[in-house]
C-alpha positions as CSV (number, residue, x, y, z in Angstrom):
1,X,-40.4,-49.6,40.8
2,X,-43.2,-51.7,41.7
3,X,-43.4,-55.3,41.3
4,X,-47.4,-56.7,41.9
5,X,-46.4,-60.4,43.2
6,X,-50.5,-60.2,43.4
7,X,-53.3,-59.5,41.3
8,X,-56.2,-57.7,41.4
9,X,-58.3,-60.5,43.1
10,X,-55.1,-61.3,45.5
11,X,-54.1,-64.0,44.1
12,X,-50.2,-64.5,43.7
13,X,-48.6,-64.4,40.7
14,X,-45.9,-66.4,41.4
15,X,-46.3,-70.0,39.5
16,X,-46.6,-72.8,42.1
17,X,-46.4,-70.5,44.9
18,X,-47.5,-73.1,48.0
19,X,-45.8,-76.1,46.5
20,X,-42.5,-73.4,46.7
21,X,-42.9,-72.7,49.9
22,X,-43.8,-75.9,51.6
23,X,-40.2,-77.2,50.0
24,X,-38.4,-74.3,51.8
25,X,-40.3,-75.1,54.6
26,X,-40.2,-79.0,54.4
27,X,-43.6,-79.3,55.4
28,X,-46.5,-81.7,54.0
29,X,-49.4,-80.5,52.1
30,X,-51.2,-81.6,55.1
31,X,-50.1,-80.1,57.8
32,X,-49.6,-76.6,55.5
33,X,-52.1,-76.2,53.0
34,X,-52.4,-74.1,49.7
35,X,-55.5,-72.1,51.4
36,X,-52.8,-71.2,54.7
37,X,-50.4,-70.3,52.7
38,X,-52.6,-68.3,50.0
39,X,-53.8,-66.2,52.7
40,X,-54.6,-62.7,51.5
41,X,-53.2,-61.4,54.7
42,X,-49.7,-63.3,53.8
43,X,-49.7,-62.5,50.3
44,X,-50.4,-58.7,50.6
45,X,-47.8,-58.3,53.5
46,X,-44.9,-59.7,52.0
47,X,-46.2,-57.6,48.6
48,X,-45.7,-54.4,50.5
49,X,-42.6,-55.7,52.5
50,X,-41.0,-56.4,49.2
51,X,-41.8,-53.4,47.4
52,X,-41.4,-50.9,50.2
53,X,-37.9,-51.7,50.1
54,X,-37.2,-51.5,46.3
55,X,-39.2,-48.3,45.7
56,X,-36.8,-46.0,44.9
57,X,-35.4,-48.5,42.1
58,X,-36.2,-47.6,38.2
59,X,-35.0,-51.9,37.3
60,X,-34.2,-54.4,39.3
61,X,-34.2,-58.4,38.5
62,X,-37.5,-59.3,39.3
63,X,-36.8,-63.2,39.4
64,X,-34.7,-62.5,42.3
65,X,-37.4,-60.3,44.2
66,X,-39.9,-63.5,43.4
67,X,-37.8,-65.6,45.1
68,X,-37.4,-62.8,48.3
69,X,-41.0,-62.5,48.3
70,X,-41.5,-66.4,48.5
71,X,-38.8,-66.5,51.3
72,X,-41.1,-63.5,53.2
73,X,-44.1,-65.5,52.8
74,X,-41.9,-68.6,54.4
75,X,-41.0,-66.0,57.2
76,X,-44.4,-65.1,57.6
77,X,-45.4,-68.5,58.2
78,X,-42.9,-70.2,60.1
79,X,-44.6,-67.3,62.9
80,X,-47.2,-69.9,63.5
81,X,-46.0,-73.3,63.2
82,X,-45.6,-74.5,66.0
83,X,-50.1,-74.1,66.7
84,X,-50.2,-75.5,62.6
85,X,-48.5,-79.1,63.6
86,X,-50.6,-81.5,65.1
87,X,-50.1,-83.1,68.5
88,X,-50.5,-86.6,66.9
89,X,-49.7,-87.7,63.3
90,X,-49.6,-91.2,62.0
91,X,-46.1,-90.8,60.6
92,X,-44.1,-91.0,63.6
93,X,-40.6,-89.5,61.8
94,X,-42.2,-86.8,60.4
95,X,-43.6,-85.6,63.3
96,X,-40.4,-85.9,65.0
97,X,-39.0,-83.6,63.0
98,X,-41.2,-81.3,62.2
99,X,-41.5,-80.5,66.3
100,X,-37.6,-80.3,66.4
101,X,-37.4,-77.7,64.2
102,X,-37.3,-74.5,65.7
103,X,-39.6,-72.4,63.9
104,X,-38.3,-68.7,65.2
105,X,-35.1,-69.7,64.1
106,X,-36.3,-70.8,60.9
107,X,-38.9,-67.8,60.5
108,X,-35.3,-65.8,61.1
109,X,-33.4,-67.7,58.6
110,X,-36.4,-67.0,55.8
111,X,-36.6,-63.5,56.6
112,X,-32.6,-62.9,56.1
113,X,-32.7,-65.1,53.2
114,X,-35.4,-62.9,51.7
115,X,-33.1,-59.1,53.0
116,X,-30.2,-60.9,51.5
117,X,-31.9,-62.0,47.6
118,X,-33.1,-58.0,47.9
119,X,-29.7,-55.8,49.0
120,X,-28.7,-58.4,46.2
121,X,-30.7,-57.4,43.1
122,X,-30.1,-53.6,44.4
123,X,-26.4,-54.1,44.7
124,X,-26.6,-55.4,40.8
125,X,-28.0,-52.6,39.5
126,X,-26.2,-50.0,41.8
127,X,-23.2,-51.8,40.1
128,X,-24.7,-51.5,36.8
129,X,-24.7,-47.9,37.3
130,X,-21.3,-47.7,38.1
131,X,-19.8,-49.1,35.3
132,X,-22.5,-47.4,32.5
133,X,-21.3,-44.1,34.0
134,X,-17.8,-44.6,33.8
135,X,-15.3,-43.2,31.4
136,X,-13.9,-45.2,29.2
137,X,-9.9,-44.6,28.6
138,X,-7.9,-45.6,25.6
139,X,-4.2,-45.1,24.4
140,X,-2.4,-42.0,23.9
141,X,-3.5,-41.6,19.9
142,X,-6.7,-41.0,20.9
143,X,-6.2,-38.7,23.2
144,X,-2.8,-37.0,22.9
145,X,-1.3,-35.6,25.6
146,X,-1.9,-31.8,25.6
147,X,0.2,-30.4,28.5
148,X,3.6,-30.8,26.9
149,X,4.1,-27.8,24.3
């Protein structure tokens, strides 16, 4: 199975893609903009990330996968936040904590968030599996017992 979370022209194809990250991410359009985030280089590594690991997989539930992907791309960026946020802001809070934040720890946290949402949608149709191939077992009368003659 292959899931193309980008188009021909790399563009994603996830709706609202940048405003969904900068809420996992907690960051202002400002300091993360929709051109960073849209990055052909981000969008095509977490496309091959996401489908390298669900290759061998006939179905699996892609809105789960989008949301993996979106938490790769999170990963991806939290890499280089700390040279995105400013040295001054105006808004005083905000930059408090956004620079309290630690970003490698958050960058991990994205990137087990996004392993976790894929094992996930694999575990649900590995389960799926299970109980389609199963034999059903019913009473006695439908069966009767053939080893007593």
């Amino acid at each position: 199975m292959k899931i193309e979370f980008v188009n021909e022209k790399s563009e994603p194809t996830i709706e609202a893609l940048p405003a969904r990250v900068r809420a996992i991410l907690g960051v202002p359009e400002e300091l993360l903009t929709d051109d960073v985030i849209l990055s052909k280089d981000f969008l095509m590594q977490a496309n091959n990330y996401v489908n390298k690991k669900i290759q061998e997989y006939e179905e699996l539930n892609a809105g789960l996968l989008e949301i993996a992907y979106i938490y790769y791309v999170c990963y991806l960026l939290c890499l280089g936040m700390y040279a995105r946020l400013p040295k001054q802001m105006e808004n005083i809070s905000t930059k408090t904590v956004l620079q309290t934040i630690d970003w490698d720890a958050k960058a991990l946290e994205c990137l087990d968030k996004s392993n976790e949402l894929i094992l996930e949608t694999i575990d649900d149709i590995e389960e799926q599996d299970i109980y389609s191939t199963a034999a059903t077992l019913s009473d006695e009368t439908t069966y009767p017992n053939t080893t007593n003659m």
